[in-house]
C-alpha positions as CSV (number, residue, x, y, z in Angstrom):
1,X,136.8,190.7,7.2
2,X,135.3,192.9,4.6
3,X,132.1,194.1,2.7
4,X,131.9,193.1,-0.6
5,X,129.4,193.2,-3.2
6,X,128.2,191.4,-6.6
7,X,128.6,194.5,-8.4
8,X,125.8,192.9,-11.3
9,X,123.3,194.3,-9.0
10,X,124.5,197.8,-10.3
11,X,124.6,196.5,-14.3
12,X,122.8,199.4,-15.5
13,X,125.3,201.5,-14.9
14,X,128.6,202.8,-16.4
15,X,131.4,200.4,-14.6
16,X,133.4,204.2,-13.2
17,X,129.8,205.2,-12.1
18,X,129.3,202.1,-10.3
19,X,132.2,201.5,-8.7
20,X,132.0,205.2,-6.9
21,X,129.0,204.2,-5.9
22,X,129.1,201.2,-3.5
23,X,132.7,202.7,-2.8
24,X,130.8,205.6,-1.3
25,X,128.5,203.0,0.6
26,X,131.0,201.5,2.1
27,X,132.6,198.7,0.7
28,X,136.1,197.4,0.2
29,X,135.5,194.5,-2.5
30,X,133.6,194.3,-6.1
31,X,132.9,190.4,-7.4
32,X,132.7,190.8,-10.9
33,X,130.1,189.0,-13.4
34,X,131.9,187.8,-16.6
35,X,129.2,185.9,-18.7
36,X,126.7,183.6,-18.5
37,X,123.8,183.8,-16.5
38,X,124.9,186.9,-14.4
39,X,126.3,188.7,-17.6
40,X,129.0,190.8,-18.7
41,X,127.5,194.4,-18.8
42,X,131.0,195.2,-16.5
43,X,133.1,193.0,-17.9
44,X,133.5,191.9,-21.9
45,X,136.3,188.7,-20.8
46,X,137.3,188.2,-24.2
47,X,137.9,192.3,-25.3
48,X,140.0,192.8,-21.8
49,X,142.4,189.5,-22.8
50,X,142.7,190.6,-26.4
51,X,142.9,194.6,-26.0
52,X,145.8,196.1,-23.2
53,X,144.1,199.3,-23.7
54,X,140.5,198.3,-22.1
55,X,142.6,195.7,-19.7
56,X,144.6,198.7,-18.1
57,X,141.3,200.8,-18.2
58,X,139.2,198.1,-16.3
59,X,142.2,197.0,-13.7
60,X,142.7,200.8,-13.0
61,X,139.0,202.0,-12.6
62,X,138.7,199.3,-9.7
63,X,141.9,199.8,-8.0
64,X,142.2,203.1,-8.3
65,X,139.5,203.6,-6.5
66,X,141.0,201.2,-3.6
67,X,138.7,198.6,-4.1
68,X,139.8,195.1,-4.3
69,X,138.4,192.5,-6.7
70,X,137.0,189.6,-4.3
71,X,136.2,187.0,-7.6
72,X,135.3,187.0,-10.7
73,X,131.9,185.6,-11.5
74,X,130.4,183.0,-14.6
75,X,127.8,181.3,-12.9
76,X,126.6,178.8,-15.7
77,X,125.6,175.1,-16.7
78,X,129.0,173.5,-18.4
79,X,127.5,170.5,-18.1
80,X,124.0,171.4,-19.6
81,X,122.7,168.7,-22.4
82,X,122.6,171.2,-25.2
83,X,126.1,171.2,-26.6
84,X,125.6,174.5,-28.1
85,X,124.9,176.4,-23.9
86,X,127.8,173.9,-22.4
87,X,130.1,174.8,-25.1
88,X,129.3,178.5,-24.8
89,X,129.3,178.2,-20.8
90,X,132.6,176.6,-20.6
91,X,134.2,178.7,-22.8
92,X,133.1,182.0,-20.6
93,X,134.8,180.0,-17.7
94,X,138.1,179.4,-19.3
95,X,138.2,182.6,-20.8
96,X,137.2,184.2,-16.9
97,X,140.1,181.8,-15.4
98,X,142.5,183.4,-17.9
99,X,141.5,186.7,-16.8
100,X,141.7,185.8,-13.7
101,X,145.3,184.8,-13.7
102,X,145.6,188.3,-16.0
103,X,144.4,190.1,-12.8
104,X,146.1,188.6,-10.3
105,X,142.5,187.2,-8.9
106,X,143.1,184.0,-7.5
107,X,138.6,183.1,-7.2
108,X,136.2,182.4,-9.8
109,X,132.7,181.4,-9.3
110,X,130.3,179.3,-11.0
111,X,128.1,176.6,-10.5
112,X,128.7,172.6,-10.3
113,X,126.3,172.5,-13.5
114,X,123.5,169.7,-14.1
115,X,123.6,167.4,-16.9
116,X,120.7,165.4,-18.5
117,X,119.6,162.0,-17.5
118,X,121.0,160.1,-20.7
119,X,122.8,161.5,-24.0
120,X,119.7,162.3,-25.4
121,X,118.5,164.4,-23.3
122,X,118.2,168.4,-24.2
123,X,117.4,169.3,-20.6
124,X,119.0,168.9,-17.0
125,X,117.7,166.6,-14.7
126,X,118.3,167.0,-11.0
127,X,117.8,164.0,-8.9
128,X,116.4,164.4,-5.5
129,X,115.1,160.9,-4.2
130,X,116.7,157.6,-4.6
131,X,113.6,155.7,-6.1
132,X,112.3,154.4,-8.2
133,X,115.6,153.1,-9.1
134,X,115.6,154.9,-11.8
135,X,116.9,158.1,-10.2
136,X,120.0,156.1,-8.5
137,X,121.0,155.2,-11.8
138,X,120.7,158.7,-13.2
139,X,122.9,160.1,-10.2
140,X,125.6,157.1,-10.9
141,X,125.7,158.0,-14.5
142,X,126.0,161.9,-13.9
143,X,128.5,161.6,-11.9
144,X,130.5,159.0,-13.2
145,X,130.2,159.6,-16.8
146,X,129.6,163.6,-16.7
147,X,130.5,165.2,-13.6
148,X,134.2,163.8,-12.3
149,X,135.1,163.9,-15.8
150,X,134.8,167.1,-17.2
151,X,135.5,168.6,-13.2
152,X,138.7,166.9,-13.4
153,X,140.2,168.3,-16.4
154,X,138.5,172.1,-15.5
155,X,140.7,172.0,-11.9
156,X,143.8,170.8,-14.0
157,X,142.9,174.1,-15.8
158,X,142.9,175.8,-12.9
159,X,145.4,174.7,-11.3
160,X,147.6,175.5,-14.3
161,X,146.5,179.4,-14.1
162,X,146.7,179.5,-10.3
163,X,143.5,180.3,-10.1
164,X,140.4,178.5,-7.4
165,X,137.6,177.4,-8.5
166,X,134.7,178.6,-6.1
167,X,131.5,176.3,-6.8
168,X,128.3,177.9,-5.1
169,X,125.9,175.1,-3.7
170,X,122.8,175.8,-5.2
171,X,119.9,173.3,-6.2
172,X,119.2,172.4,-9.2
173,X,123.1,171.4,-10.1
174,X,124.3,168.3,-9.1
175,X,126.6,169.8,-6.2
176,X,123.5,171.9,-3.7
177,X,124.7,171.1,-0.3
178,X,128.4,170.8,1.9
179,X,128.3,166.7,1.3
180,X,128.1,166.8,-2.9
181,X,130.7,169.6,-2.9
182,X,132.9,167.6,-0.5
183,X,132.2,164.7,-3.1
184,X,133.3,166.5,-6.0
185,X,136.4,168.1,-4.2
186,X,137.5,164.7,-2.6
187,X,137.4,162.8,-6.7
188,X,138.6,166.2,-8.3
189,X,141.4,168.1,-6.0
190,X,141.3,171.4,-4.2
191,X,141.4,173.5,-6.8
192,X,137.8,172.9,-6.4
193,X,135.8,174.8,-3.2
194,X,132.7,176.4,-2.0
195,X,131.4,179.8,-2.1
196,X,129.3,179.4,0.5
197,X,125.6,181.3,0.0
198,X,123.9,180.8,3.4
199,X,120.9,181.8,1.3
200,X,120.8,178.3,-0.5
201,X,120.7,176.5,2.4
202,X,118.4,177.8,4.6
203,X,115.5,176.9,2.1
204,X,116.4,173.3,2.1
205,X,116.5,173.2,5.7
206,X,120.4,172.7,6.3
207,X,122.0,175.0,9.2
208,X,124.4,177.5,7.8
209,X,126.4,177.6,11.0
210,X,126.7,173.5,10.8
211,X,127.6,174.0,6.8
212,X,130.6,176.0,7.5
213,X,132.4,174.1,10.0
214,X,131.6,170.6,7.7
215,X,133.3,172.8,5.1
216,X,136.0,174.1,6.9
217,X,139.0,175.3,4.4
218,X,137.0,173.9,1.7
219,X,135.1,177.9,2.1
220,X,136.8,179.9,-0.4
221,X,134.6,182.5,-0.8
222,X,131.3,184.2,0.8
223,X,128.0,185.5,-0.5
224,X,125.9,187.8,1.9
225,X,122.2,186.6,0.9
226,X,119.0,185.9,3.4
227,X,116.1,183.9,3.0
228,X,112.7,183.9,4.8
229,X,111.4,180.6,5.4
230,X,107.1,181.4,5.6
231,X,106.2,178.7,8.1
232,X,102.4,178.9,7.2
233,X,103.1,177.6,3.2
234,X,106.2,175.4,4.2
235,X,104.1,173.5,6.7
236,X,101.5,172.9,4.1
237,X,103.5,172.5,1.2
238,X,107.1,172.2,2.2
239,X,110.2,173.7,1.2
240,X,110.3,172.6,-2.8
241,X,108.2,175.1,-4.4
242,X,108.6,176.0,-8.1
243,X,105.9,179.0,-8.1
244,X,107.6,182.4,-9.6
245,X,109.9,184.4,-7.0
246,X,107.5,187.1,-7.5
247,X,104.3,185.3,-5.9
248,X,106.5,186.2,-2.6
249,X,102.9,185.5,-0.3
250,X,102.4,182.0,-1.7
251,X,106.1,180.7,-1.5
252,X,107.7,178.9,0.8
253,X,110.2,180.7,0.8
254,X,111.9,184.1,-0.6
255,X,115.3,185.9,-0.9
256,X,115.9,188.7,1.5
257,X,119.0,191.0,2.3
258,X,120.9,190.1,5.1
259,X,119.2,190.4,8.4
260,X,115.0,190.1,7.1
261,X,115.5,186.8,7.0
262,X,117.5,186.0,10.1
263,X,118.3,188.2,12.9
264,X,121.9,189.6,14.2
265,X,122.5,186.6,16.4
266,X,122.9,184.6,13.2
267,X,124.7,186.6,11.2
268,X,127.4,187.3,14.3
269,X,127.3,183.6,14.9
270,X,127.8,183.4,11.3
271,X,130.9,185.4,10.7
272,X,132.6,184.2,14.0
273,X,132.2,180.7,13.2
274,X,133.8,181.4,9.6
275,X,136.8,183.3,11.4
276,X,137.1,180.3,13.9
277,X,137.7,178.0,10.3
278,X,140.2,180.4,9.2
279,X,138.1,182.3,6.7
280,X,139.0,185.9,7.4
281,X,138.0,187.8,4.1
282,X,135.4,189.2,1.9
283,X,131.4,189.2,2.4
284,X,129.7,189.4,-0.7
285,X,126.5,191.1,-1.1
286,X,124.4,189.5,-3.5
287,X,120.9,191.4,-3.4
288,X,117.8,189.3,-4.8
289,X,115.6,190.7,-2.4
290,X,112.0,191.5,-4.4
291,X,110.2,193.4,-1.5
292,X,112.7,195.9,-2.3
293,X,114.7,198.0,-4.6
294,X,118.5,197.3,-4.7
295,X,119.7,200.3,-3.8
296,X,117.6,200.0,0.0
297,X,118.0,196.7,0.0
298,X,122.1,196.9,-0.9
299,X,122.3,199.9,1.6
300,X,120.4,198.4,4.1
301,X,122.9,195.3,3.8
302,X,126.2,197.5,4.2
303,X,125.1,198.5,7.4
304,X,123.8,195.5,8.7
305,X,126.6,193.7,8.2
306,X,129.1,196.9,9.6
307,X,127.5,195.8,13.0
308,X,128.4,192.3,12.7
309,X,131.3,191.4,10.4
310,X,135.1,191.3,12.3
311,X,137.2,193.6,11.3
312,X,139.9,194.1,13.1
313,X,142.8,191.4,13.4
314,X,142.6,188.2,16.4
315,X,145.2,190.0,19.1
316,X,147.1,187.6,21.7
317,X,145.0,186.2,24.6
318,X,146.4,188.6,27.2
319,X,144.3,187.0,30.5
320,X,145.5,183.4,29.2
């Protein structure tokens, strides 16, 4: 296994100064933001597929520096109502896959997307009851009508450019948990799999540990994210809470680097269960943690996860 990290947490910077940075941390892998909502301040998709110049710039500044590039990144909405965001969002994710294939990256990672409840809506509408049975017949028409559809044709795409498509379970898009992205995979192919935030789960109260072996080889990539569940406003209010990320002491819940949110024996139960699936690669750090700054939090997450992560290869079973 290895330490990677979502290098948008560094976006301020220069790419070069960047990369020598979390190379001089400690890790082996960058993930890459190419548009959309985590930007492009590292990566302009379109000038590095039209210009051979900035492309051999860009390829050689990571792997010169012997990083590897774990996935590119274009976390968006292609299925938002508004024509004019879809459009633009599914354009930055075609454009990513063809860098990808460019690259020789074989991972690209986005969201499921949400769509509206009818054509004339201008906003997405996640579902999360059954009734009235008005929400069952919003799901039904998602999926049917928006969701298999345009997933369908995006994993052909894929496919085509031997790239993977890594959807991260998140709420708010139609696929938040292991049993919608094993929906979507099962109606649109495996070009279609997970990158698996543990982050995203623990707030909704789903075991992380259980997640990955219902997932299995449907895990094609990893983010390295905590949460803190606070037990006092969850068992008031419960775990849905729309108050802003940065009223941390009223939430149910907040973002932490690895290991303030759950302790070692998690994360070493964590990585060994992903190596007993057969998921033996890169760790992405993805640093939202607002009680601190990124560079503690990001450092702080480098070593934590240097005591727990597997490095080494499985050897044979000498006393068996």
């Amino acid at each position: 296994m290895k330490i990677g990290v979502f290098l948008v947490l560094f976006q301020q910077q220069p790419l070069e100064k960047a990369l020598d940075y979390v190379k001089e941390i400690g890790v082996d892998a960058v993930e890459i933001g190419c548009g959309n909502y985590p930007g492009d301040a590292h990566c302009k998709v379109k000038e590095l597929l039209e210009d051979e110049k900035k492309f051999q710039f860009f390829k050689k500044a990571i792997y010169g520096r012997g990083l590897e590039i774990s996935a590119l990144s274009c976390h968006g909405n292609p299925l938002h109502p508004q024509s004019s965001l879809s459009t633009k969002h599914r354009e930055v994710q075609h454009n990513t896959i063809l860098l990808a294939e460019k690259l020789g990256v074989e991972r690209v990672i986005t969201f499921s997307g949400c769509p509206g409840a009818s054509e004339s809506d201008i906003y997405p509408n996640w579902v999360t009851c059954p009734w009235p049975d008005d929400f069952s017949k919003v799901v039904k028409w998602q999926w049917e009508e928006k969701v298999i559809p345009f997933w369908k044709e995006e994993a052909k795409f894929a496919k085509k450019h031997k790239v993977k498509i890594c959807l991260e379970p998140h709420p708010g898009f139609v696929v938040y948990n292991p049993e919608t992205l094993l929906k979507l995979r099962e109606a649109v192919g495996e070009s279609i799999g997970a990158n698996l935030d543990p982050s995203h789960l623990f707030w909704q109260g789903i075991d992380p540990i259980k997640a990955v072996r219902e997932l299995g080889t449907a895990i094609y990539h990893i983010h390295a994210k905590d949460t803190k569940i606070d037990s006092i406003n969850t068992s008031v209010n419960g775990v849905l809470d729309t108050k802003p990320y940065s009223e941390e002491i009223k939430r149910s819940w907040i973002f932490r680097t690895v290991g303030y949110g759950h302790s070692y024996d998690f994360w070493r139960d964590f990585v060994s269960t992903l190596r007993l699936i057969g998921y033996d690669d890169v760790l992405s750090i993805e640093h939202e943690d607002s009680l601190m700054s990124v560079n503690e939090g990001f450092k702080k997450a480098v070593k934590f996860l240097k005591e727990v992560i597997i490095e080494e290869s499985k050897t044979k079973m000498w006393w068996a």
